[in-house]
C-alpha positions as CSV (number, residue, x, y, z in Angstrom):
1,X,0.0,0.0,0.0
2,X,0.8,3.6,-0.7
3,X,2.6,5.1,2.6
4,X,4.3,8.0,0.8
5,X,1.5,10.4,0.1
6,X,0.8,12.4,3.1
7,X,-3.0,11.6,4.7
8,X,-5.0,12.8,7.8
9,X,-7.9,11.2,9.2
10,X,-10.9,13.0,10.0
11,X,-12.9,11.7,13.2
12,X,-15.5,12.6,15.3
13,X,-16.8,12.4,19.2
14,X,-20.3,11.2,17.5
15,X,-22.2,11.8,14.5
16,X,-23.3,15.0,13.7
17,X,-20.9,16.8,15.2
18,X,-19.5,18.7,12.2
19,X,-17.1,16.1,10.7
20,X,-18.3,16.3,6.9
21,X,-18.7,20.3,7.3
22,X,-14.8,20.2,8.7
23,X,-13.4,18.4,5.8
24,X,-15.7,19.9,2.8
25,X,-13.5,23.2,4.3
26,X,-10.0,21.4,4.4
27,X,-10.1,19.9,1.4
28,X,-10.3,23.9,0.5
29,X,-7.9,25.0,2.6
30,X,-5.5,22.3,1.8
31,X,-5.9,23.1,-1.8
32,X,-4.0,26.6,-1.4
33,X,-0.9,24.2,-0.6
34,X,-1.0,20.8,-2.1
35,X,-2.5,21.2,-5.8
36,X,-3.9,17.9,-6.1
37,X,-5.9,17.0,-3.4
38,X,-7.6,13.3,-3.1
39,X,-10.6,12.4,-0.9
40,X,-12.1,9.0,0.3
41,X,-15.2,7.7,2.8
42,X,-13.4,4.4,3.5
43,X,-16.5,2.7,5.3
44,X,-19.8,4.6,4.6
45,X,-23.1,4.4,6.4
46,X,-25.2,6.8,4.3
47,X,-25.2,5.9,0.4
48,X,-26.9,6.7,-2.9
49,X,-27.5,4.4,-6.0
50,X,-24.9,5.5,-8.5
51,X,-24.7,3.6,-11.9
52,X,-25.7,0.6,-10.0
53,X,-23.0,1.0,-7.2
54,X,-23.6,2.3,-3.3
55,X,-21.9,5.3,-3.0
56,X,-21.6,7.4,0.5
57,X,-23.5,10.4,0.0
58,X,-20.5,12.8,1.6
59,X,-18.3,11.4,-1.1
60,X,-21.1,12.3,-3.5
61,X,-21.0,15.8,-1.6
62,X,-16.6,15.9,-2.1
63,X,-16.6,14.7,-5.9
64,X,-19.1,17.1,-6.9
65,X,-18.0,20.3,-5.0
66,X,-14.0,19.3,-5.8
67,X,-14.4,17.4,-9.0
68,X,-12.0,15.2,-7.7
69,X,-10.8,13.0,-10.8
70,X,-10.9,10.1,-9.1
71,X,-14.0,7.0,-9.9
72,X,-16.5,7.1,-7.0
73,X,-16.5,3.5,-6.3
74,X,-12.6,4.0,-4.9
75,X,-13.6,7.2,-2.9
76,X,-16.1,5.1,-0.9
77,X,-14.9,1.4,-1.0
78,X,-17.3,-0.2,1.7
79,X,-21.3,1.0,1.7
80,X,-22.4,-0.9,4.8
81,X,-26.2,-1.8,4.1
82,X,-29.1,-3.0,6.0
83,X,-27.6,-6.5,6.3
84,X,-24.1,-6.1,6.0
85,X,-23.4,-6.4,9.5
86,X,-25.2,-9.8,9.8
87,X,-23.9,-11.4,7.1
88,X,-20.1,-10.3,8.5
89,X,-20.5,-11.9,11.9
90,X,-22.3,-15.0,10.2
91,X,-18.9,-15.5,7.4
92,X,-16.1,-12.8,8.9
93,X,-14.1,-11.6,5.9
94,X,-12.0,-8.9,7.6
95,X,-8.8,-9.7,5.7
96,X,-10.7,-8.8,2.2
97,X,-12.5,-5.9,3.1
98,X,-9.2,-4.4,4.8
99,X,-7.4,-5.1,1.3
100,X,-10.7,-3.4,-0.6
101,X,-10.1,-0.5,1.7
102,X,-6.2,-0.7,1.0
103,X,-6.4,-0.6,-3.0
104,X,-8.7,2.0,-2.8
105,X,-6.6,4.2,-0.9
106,X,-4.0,3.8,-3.2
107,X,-6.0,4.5,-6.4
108,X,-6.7,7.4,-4.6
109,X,-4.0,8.4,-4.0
110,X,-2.4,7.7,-7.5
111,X,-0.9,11.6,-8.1
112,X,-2.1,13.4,-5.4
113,X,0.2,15.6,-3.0
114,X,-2.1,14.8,-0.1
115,X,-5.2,12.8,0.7
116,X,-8.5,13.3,3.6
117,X,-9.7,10.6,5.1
118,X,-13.4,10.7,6.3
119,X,-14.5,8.8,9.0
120,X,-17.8,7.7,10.1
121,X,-18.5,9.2,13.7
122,X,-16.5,7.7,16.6
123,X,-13.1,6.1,17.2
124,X,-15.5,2.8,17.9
125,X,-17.9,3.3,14.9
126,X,-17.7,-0.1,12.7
127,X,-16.2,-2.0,15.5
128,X,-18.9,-4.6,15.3
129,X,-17.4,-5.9,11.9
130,X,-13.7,-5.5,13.3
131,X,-13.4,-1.9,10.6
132,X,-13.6,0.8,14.0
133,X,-12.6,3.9,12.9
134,X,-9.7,3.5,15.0
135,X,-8.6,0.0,12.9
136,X,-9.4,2.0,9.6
137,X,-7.1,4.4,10.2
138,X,-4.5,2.3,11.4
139,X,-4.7,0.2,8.1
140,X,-4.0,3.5,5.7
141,X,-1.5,4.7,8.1
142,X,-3.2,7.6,8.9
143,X,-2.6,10.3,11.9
144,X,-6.2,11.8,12.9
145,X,-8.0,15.1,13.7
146,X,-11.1,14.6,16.2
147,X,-13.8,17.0,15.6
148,X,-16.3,18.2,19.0
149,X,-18.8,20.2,19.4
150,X,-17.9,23.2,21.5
151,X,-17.5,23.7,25.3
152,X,-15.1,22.7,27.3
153,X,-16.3,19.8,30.0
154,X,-17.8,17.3,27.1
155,X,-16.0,17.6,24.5
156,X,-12.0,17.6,26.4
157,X,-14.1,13.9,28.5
158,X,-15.2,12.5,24.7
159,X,-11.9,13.1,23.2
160,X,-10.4,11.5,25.2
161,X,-12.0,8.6,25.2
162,X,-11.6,8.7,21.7
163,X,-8.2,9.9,22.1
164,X,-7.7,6.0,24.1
165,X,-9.4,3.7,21.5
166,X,-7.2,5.3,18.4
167,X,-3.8,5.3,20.9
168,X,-4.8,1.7,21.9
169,X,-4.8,0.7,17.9
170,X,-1.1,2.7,17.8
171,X,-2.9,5.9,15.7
172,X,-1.3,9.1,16.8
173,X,-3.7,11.6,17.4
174,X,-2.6,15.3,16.2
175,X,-4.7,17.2,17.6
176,X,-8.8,18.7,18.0
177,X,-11.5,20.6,16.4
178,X,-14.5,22.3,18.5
179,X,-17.2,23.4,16.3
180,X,-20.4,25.2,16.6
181,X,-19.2,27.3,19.0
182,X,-21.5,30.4,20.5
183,X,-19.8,33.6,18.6
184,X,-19.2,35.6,21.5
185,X,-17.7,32.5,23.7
186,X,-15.1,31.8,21.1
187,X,-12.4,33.6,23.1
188,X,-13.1,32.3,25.9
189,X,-13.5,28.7,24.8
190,X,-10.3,29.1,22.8
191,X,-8.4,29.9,26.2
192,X,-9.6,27.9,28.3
193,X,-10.2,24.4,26.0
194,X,-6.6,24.9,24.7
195,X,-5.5,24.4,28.2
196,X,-7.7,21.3,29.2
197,X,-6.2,19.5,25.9
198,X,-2.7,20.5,26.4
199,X,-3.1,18.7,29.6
200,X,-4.1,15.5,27.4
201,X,-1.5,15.9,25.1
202,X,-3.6,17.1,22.3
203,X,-3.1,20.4,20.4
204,X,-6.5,22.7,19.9
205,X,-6.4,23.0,16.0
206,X,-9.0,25.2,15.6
207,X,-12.5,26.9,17.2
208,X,-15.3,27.2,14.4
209,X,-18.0,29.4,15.5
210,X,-22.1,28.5,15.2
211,X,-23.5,29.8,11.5
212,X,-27.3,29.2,12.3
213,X,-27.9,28.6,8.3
214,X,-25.6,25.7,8.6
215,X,-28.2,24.0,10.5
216,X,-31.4,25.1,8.7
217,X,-32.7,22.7,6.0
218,X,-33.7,23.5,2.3
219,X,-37.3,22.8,1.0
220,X,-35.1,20.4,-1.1
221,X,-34.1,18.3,2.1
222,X,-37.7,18.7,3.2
223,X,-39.2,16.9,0.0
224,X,-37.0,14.9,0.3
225,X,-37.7,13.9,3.8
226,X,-41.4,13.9,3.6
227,X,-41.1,12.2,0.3
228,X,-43.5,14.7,-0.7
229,X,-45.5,15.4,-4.1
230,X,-44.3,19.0,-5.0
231,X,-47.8,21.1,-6.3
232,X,-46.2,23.6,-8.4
233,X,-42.9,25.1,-10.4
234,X,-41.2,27.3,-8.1
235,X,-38.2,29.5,-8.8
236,X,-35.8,27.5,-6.7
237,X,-35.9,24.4,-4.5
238,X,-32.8,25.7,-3.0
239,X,-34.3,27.5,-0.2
240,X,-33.8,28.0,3.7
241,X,-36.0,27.6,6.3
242,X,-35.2,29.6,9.6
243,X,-38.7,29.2,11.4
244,X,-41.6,26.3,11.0
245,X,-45.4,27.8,12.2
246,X,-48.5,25.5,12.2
247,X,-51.3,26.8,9.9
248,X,-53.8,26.3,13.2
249,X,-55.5,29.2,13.8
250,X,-57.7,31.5,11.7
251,X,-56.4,32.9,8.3
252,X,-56.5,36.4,9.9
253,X,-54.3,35.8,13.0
254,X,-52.1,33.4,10.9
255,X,-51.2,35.9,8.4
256,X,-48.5,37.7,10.9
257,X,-46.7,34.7,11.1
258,X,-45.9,34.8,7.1
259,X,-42.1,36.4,7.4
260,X,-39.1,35.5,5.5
261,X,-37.9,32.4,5.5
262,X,-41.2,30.5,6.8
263,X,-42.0,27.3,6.2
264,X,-46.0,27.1,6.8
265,X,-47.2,24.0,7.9
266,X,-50.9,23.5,7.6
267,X,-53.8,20.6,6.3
268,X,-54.4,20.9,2.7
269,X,-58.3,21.4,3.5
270,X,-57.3,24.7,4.9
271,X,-57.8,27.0,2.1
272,X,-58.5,30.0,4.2
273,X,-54.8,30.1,4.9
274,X,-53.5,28.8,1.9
275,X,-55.2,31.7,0.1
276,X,-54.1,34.3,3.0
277,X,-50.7,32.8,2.2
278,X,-50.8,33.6,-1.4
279,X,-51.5,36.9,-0.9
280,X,-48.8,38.1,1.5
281,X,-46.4,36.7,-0.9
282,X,-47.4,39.2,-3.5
283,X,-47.8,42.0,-1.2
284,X,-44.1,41.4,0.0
285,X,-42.2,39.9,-2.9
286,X,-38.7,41.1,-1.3
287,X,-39.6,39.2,1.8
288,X,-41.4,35.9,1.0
289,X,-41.7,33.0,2.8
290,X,-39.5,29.5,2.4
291,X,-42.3,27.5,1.5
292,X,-45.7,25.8,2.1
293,X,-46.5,22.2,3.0
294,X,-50.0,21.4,3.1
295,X,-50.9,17.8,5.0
296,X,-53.4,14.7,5.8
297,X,-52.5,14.4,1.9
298,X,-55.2,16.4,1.8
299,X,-55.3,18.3,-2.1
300,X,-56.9,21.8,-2.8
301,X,-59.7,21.7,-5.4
302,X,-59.0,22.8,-8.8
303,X,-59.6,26.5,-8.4
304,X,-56.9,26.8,-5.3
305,X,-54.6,24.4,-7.3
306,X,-54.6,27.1,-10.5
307,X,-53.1,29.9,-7.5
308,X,-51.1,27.6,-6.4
309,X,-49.6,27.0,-9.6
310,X,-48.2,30.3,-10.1
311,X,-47.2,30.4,-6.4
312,X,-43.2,31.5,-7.1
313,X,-42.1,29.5,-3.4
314,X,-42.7,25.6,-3.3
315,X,-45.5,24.4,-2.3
316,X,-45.7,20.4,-1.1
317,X,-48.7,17.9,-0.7
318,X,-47.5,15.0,2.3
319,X,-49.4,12.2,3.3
320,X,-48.7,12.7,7.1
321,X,-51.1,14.4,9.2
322,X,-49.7,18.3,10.5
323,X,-47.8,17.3,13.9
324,X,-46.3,13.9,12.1
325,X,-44.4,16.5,9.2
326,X,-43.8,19.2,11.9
327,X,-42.1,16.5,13.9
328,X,-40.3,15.1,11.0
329,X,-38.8,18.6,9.6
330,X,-37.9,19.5,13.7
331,X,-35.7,16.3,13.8
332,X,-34.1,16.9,10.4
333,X,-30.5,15.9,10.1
334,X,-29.2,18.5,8.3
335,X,-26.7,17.8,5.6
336,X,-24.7,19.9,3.4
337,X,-25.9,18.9,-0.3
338,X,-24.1,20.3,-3.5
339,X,-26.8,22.9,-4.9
340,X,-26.2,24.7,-1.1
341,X,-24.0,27.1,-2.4
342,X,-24.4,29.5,-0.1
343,X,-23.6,27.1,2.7
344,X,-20.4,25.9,0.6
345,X,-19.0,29.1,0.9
346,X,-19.3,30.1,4.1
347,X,-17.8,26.5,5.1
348,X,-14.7,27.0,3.0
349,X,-14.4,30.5,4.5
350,X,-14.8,29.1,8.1
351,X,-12.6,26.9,7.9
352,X,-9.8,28.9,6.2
353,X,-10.2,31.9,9.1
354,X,-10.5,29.2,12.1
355,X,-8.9,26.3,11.4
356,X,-4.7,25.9,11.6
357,X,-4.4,24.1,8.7
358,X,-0.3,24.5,8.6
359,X,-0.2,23.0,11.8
360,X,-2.0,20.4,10.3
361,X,0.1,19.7,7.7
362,X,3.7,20.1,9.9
363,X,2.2,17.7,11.9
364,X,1.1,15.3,9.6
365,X,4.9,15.3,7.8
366,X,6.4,15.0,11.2
């Protein structure tokens, strides 16, 4: 296997803590010193069908941002499906996948300066088939960054429980990233964090402060989520939801609630305030709302479905009753998806401003 081409590993404390946001950034960043940067998901949890073959959907994210010139299949070498695990504890085949993983890497790897390494939560994620993170990134050779979420207490007591499962595999741990920090405890947390790790033998690489539009979800992830039948042509599907209300009350009292960035969620029998709706969106073109999703599965009759029709924001028909979607959009998991340019952007910039990335590298080399 390759063991020239310089690599990192990118870990977490647990899912969701900002470890696909932190490397869509890096890769970036890194890209201002190694030209040729490669990527790869080594054991992915989350795939898409792509010409036939289960591909991890943050790879999908990487290739597309980064057109990455490198065949998806190598970029995310083990998809574990719904019965993956059970058939690997009923016929263990640890030496082959670790090979799979192996010739992956170095296809990956085939002329690049420097290659990311995406894990998949944890130091202990994938131990059940005998490919923890910790064992992954042992087998490429890799040195790992851990990504928390901020404070100080939690996140210094799950590194380093992390910090002990990649030590006990021999993986050197270089150092930490706290993310979604409050902006005005950033200083603070900087201070005082840096300290507590020190004390663990860990460097603080970098404090990335909270962007509230990183966490809010796009009519597109919505859809998506609901599996919902969209009832017209809108402009964009591209857009970002900052507040939910529940089309409950009467059309007149409802009507205050229609601000910027609203996602109204009401039944699809309520054409009081679907109409009421369509009116404050041409009274205030500069300020619309995200988006409409009427419930129950409950469809307008012909005359509502012609406004509708020329409505310019999305407007969706799901099956669920009002408190099941409002549930569902509440316990989102937000992802960063290619269209989100906007989010793309500010990721790359977040990273470049907050994140050491030369110490990163020096320490990588070293």
């Amino acid at each position: 296997m390759n063991t020239d081409t310089p690599r990192v590993f990118v870990a977490a404390t647990r899912q969701n803590e900002g470890k696909t946001t932190t490397s869509l950034g890096l890769i970036a960043a890194l890209q201002q010193i190694f030209p040729r940067v490669g990527y790869i998901k080594p054991v992915g949890q989350r795939f898409v069908e792509v010409e036939e073959n289960k591909i991890d959907e943050d790879t999908v994210l990487m290739d597309s941002v980064y057109q990455l010139n490198c065949p998806l299949v190598d970029m995310s070498p083990i998809a574990v499906e719904p019965d993956f695990t059970r058939k690997y504890l009923q016929a263990a085949n640890n030496e082959a996948l670790v090979k799979r993983i192996q010739k992956a890497f170095d296809r990956v790897a085939w002329e690049k300066d420097f290659v990311l390494c995406e894990g998949s939560g944890h130091a202990g994620v994938g131990s059940v088939f005998d490919l923890s993170n910790a064992q992954v990134a042992k087998h490429l050779g890799c040195k790992v960054i851990i990504v928390s979420q901020g404070g100080i207490g939690k996140p210094i007591d799950e590194v380093s429980l992390n910090q002990a499962l990649f030590e006990r595999e021999g993986v050197e741990v270089i150092g930490v990233i706290l993310n979604k920090v409050l902006g005005e405890k950033v200083d603070y947390i900087t201070e005082i964090a840096r300290r507590g790790f020190k004390r663990k033998g860990l460097e603080l690489l970098g404090v990335i402060p909270h962007e509230q539009i990183l966490s809010n979800p796009t009519l597109e992830s919505i859809r998506d989520e609901l599996r919902a039948e969209i009832l017209n042509t809108p402009e964009t599907m591209n857009v970002l939801v900052d507040d939910v209300i529940l089309g409950a009350m009467g059309a007149a009292n409802a009507t205050r609630f229609f601000k910027h960035g609203t996602l109204l969620i009401t039944p699809g029998d309520r054409e009081d305030i679907l109409m009421a709706a369509c009116t404050s969106i041409e009274a205030q073109s500069a300020m619309r709302m995200a988006g409409i999703v009427l419930t129950g599965g409950l469809r307008p009759n012909e005359d509502i479905l012609r406004v509708v029709r020329t409505m310019p924001i999305p407007v969706l028909l799901a099956q669920e009753d009002s408190y099941q979607v409002a549930s569902k959009v509440h316990d989102l998991t937000v992802k960063t998806r290619p269209s989100d340019a906007q989010k793309i952007s500010l990721i790359r910039d977040l990273i470049a401003k907050h994140v050491n990335v030369q110490r990163i590298v020096e320490a990588v080399q070293q």
